[in-house]
N, C-alpha and C positions, 0 to 999 in steps of 0.2 A: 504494500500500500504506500504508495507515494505521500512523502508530505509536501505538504501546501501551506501558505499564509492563512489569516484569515478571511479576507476577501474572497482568496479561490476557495475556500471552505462553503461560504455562502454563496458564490456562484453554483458552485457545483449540487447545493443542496435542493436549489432552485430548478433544477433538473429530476430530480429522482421522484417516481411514481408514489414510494413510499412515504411521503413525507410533506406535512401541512404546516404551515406556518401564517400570523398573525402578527399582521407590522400595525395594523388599528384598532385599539382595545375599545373604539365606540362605536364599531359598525360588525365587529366579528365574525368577518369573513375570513376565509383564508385562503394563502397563495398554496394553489395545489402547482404541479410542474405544467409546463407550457400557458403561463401565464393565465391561468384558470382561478377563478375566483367562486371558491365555492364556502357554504358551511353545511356539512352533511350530519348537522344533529341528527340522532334518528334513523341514522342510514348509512351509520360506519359498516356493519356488514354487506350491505349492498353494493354502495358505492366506492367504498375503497378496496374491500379485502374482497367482494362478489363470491361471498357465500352467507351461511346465515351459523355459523360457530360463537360459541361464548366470547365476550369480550374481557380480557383481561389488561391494566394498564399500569404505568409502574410511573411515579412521579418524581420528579428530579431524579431522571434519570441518566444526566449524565453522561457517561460515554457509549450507555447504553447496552453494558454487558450483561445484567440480569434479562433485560425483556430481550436481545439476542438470542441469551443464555435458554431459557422459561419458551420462546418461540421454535426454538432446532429440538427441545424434549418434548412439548406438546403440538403435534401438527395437526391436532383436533380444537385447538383452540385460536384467537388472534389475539395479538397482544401491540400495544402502542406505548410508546416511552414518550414522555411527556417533560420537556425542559424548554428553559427559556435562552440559554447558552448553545445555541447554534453551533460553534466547532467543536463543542464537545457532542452535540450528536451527531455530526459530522462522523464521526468515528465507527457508530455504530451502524447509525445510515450507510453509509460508505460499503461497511462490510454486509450488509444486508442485499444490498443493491449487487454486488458483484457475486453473490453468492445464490442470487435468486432466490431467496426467502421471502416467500410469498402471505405467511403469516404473520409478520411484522409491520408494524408503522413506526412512526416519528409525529409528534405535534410539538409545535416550537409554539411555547408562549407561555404566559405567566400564570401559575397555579392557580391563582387566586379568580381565573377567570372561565374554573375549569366547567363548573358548569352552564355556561355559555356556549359548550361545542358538544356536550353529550345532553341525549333526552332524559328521560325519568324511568329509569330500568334498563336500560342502554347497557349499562355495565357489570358485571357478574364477578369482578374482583379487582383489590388494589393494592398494588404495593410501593413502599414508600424503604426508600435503602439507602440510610448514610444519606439523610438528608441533614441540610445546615439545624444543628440543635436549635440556636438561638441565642446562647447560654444568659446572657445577662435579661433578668427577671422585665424588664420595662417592654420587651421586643419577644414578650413568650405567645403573644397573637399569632406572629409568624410563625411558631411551628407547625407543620403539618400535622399535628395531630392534636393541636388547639380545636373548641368548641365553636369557634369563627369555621376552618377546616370541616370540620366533623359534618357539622349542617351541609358545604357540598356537597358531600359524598352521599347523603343523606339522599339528596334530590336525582344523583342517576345512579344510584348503583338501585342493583334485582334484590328482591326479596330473597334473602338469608346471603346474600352479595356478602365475600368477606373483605377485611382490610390486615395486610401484614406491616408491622414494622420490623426492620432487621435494621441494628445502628450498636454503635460502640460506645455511643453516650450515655453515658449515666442518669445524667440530667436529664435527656428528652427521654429517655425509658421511665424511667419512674414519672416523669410529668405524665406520661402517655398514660400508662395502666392507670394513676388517679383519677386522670380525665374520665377516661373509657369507663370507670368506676361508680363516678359522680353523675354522669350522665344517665339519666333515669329509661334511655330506650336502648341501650346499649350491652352487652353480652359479652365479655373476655372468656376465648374458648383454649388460648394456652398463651403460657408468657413463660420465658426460661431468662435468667442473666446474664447466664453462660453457654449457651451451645452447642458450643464444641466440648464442653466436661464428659459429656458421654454421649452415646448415639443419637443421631440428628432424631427428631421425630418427623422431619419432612423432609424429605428425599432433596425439595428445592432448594433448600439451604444451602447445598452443599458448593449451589454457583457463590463466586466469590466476583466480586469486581476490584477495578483496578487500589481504589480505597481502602475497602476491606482487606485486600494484601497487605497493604502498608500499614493497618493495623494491626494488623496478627502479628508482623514483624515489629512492631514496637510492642508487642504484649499483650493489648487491649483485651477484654474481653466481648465476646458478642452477642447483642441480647436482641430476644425476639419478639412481638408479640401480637398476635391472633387475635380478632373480636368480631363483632357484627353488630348491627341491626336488629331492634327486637320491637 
């Protein structure tokens, strides 16, 4: 895989079938490749992936190795990695696109506007990996698994839809399980602090991304946690 600048990063991103982006947060449309303006709420199986499989999506997703990862293990599913950092899913796109991975997407654009591009049951699971904690208490909105958060997910995910965190943060782990706890519609169906102490309990784990390497190599531990909708 050739590197590139930034530029040719989003040149090149601006070409590939897989992948939607959203340069005006007041009109929410998105640039699909050959300069196509579409927003296919409601119709990501149709219109992007043309079939009708569960939709699974991973948010701050970054380079995009877990929904690569989660797309090449499950080819009965589709899955879209969702980041607002365009060369970092460059990388993922990139490899998707040369590799024909037809169960994959990319959405570029800012979390906070997620449910702005998915309908109301649109989505049948979510995962959030080594996303930024937050750490300082005034900016704890921002995390993704804030009760601001919580309520998107709320609006498109399916009935018994899960949501996973996998992170090395201490802080946004225990904020999360409180959350998920406090929240009166909500279900914690497993949470571990560690692991890797003993055998995975879900095989998906076992993907690492390029973060979570560099934290295992500094020691971290990695905690997990499962919940839904109730």
């Amino acid at each position: 895989m050739a590197k590139r600048n930034k530029l040719g990063k989003f040149a090149e991103l601006l070409s590939y079938k897989h992948v939607l982006e959203n340069f005006d947060h007041s009109d929410h449309l998105l640039h699909w490749y050959d300069e196509k303006m579409i927003n296919p709420k409601g119709q990501w199986k149709q219109k992007i992936f043309n079939n009708d499989l569960p939709i699974t999506i991973e948010l701050a997703c970054g380079k995009g190795e877990y929904t690569v990862g989660l797309a090449q293990r499950y080819p009965d599913r589709n899955f879209i990695g969702v980041d607002i950092k365009g060369a970092r899913i460059w990388k993922g796109a990139t490899f998707v696109e040369e590799n024909n991975i037809t169960n994959a997407a990319f959405l570029r654009t800012r979390i906070e506007f997620i449910s702005e591009f998915f309908a109301e049951n649109e989505i049948d699971e979510i995962w959030i990996t080594f996303a930024d904690p937050f750490l300082k208490s005034r900016k704890k909105n921002r995390r993704l698994t804030s009760p601001v958060f919580l309520q998107k997910y709320k609006q498109i995910l399916a009935k018994n839809g899960t949501i996973n965190l996998k992170t090395d943060s201490s802080i946004l782990y225990y904020y999360s399980v409180a959350t998920v706890l406090e929240e009166n519609n909500t279900e914690v169906l497993y949470k571990n602090n560690n692991i890797y102490k003993s055998e995975l309990e879900f095989t998906e784990l076992d993907i690492k991304t390029f973060y979570e390497q560099s934290h295992l190599e500094d020691g971290r531990q990695i905690k997990f946690l499962k919940f839904k909708f109730i």
